[in-house]
PyMOL commands that place a pseudoatom at each C-alpha (Angstrom):
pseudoatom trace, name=CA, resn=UNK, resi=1, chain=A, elem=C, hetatm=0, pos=[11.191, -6.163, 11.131]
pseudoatom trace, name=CA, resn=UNK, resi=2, chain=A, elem=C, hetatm=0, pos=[14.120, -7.991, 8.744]
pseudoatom trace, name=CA, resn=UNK, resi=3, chain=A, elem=C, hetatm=0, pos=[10.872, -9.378, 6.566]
pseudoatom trace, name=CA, resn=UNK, resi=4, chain=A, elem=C, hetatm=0, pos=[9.438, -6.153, 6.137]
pseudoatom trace, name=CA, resn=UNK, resi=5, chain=A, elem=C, hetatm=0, pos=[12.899, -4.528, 5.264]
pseudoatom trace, name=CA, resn=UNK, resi=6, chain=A, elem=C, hetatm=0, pos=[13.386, -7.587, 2.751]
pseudoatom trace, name=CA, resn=UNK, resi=7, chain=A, elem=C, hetatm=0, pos=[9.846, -7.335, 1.402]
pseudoatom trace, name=CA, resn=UNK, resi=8, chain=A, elem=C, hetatm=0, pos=[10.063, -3.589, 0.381]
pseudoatom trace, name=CA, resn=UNK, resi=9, chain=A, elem=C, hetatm=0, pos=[13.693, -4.287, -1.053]
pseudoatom trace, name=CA, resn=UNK, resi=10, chain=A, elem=C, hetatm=0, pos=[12.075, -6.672, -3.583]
pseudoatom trace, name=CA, resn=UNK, resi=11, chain=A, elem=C, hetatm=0, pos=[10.937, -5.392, -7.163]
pseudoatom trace, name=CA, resn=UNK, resi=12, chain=A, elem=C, hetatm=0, pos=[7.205, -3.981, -6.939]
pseudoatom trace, name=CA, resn=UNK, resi=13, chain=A, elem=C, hetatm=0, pos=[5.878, -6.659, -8.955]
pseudoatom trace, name=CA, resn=UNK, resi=14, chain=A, elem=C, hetatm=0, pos=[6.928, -9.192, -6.445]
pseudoatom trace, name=CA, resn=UNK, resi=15, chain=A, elem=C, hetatm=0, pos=[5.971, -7.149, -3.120]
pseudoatom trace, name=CA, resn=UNK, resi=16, chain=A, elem=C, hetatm=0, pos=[2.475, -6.985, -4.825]
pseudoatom trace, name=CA, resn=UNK, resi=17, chain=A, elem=C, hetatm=0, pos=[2.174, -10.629, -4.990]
pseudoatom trace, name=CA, resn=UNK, resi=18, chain=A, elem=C, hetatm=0, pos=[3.022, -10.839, -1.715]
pseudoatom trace, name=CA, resn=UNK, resi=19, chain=A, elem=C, hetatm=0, pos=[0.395, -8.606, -0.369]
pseudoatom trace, name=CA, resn=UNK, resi=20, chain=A, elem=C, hetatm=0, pos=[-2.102, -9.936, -3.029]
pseudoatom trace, name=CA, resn=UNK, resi=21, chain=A, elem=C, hetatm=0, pos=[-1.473, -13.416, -1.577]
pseudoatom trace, name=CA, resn=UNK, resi=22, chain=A, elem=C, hetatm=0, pos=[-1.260, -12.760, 2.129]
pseudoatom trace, name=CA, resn=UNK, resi=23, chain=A, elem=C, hetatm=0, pos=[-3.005, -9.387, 2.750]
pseudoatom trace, name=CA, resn=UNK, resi=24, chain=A, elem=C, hetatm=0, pos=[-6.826, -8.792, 3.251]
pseudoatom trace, name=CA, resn=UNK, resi=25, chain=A, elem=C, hetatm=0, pos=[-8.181, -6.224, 1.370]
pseudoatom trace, name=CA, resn=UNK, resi=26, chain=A, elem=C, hetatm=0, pos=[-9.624, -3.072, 2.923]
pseudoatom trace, name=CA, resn=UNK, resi=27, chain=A, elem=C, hetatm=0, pos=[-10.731, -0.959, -0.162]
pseudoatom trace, name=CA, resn=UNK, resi=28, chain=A, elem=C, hetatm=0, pos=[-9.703, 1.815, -2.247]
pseudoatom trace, name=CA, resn=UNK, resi=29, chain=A, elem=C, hetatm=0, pos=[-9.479, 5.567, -1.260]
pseudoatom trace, name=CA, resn=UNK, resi=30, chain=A, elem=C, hetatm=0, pos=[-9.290, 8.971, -2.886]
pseudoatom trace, name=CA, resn=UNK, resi=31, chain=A, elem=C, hetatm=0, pos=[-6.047, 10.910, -3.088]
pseudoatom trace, name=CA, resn=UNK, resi=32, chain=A, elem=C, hetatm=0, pos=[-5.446, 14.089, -5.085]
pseudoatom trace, name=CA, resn=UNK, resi=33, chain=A, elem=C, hetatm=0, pos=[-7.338, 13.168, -7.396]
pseudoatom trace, name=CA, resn=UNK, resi=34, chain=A, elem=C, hetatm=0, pos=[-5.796, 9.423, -7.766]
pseudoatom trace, name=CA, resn=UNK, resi=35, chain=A, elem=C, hetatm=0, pos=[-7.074, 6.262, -6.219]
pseudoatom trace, name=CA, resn=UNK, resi=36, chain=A, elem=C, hetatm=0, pos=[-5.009, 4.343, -4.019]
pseudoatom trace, name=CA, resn=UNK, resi=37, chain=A, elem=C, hetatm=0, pos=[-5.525, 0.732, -2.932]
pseudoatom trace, name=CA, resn=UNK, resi=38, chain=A, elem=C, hetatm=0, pos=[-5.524, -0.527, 1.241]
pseudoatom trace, name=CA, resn=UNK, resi=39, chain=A, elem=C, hetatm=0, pos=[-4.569, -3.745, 2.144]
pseudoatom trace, name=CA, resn=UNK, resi=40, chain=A, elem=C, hetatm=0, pos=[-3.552, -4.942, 5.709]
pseudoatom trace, name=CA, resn=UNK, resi=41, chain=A, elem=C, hetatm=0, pos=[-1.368, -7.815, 6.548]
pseudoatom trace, name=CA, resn=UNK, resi=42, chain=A, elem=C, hetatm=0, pos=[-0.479, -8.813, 10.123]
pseudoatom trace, name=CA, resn=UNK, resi=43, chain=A, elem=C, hetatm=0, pos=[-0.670, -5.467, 11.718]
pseudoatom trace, name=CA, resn=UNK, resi=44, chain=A, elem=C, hetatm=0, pos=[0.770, -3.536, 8.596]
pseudoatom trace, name=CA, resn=UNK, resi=45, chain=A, elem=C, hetatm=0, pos=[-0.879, -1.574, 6.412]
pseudoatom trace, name=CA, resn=UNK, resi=46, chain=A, elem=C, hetatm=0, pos=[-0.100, -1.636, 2.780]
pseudoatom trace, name=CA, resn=UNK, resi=47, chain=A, elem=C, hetatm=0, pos=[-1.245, 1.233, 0.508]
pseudoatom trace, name=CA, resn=UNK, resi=48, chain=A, elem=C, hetatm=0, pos=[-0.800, 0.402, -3.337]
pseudoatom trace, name=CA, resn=UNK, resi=49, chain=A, elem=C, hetatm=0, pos=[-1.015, 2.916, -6.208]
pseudoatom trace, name=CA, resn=UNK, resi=50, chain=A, elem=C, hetatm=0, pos=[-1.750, 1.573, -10.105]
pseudoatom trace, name=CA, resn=UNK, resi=51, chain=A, elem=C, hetatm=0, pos=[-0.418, 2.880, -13.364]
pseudoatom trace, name=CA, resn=UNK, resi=52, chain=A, elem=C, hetatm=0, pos=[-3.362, 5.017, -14.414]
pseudoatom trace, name=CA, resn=UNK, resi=53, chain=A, elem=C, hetatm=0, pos=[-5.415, 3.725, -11.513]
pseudoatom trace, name=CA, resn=UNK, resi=54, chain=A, elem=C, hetatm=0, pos=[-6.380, 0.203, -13.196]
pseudoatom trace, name=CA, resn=UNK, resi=55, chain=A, elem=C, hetatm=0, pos=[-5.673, -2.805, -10.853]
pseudoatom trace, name=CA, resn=UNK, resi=56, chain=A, elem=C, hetatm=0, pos=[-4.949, -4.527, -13.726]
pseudoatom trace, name=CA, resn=UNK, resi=57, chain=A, elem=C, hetatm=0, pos=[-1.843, -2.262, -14.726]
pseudoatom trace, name=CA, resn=UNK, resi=58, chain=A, elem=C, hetatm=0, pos=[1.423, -2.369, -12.797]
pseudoatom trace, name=CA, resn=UNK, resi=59, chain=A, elem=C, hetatm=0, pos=[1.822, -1.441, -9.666]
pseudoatom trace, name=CA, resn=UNK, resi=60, chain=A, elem=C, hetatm=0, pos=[3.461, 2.321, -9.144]
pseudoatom trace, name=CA, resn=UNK, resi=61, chain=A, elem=C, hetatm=0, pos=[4.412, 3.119, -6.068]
pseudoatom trace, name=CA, resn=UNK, resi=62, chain=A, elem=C, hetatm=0, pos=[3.791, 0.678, -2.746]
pseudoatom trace, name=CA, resn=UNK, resi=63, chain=A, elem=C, hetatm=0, pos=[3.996, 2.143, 1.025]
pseudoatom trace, name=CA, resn=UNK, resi=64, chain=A, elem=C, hetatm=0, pos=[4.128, -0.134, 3.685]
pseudoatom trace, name=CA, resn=UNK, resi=65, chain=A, elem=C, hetatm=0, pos=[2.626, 1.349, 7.009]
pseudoatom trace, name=CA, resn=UNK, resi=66, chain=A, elem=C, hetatm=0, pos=[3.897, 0.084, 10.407]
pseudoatom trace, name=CA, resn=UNK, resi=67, chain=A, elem=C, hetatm=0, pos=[0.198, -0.425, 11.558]
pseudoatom trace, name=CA, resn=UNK, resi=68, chain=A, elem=C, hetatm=0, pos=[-3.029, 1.598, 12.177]
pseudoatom trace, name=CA, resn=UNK, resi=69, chain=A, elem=C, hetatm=0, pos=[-2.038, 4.244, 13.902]
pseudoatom trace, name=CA, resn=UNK, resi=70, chain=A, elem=C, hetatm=0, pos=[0.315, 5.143, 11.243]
pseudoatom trace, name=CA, resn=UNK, resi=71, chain=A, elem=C, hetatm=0, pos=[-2.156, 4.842, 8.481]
pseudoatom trace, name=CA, resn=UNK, resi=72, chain=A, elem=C, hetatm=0, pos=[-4.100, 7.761, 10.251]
pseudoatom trace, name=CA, resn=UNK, resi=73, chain=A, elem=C, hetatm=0, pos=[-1.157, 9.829, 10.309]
pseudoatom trace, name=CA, resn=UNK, resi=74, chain=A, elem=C, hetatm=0, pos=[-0.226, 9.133, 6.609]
pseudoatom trace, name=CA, resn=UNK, resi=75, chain=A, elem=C, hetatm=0, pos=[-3.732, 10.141, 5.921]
pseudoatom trace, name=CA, resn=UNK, resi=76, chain=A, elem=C, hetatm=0, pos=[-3.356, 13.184, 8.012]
pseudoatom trace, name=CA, resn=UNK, resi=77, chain=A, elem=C, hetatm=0, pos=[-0.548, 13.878, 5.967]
pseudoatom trace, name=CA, resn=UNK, resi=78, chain=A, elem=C, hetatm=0, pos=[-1.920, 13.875, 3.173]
pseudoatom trace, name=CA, resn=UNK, resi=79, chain=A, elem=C, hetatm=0, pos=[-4.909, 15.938, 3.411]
pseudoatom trace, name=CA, resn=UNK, resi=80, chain=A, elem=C, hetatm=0, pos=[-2.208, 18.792, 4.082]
pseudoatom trace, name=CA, resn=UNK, resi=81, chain=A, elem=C, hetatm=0, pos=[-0.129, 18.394, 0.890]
for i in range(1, 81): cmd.bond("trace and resi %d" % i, "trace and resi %d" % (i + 1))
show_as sticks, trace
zoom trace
């Protein structure tokens, strides 16, 4: 719990070298019309968006999911909005 608090306090930059170098990558998926990024480290999901959706860019924005079953509720959620 205290490393995934300190993780997501850190810059993006340096939370995506973290999940670069420790997370496994599950693939990219489709999101209003943007493409979003799934990685999964431990039993946490990591969802990572790019500056104009080029993995070589920045990262934008970087939600950390407690584990599975949240990542089908995020997804849930976002085939609402």
């Amino acid at each position: 719990m205290f490393v995934r608090l300190f993780i997501k306090s850190l810059p993006l930059d340096t939370q995506l070298k973290y999940v670069l170098k420790n997370g496994l990558y599950i693939g990219p998926r489709k999101t209003t019309g943007r493409t979003a990024h799934l990685y999964i480290i431990d039993k946490k999901v990591v969802e990572v968006f790019y500056h104009q959706d080029d993995i070589n860019n920045k990262p934008e924005k970087i939600t950390w999911l407690p584990g599975l079953e949240n990542l089908e509720s995020h997804l849930q959620r976002d085939l609402i909005k």
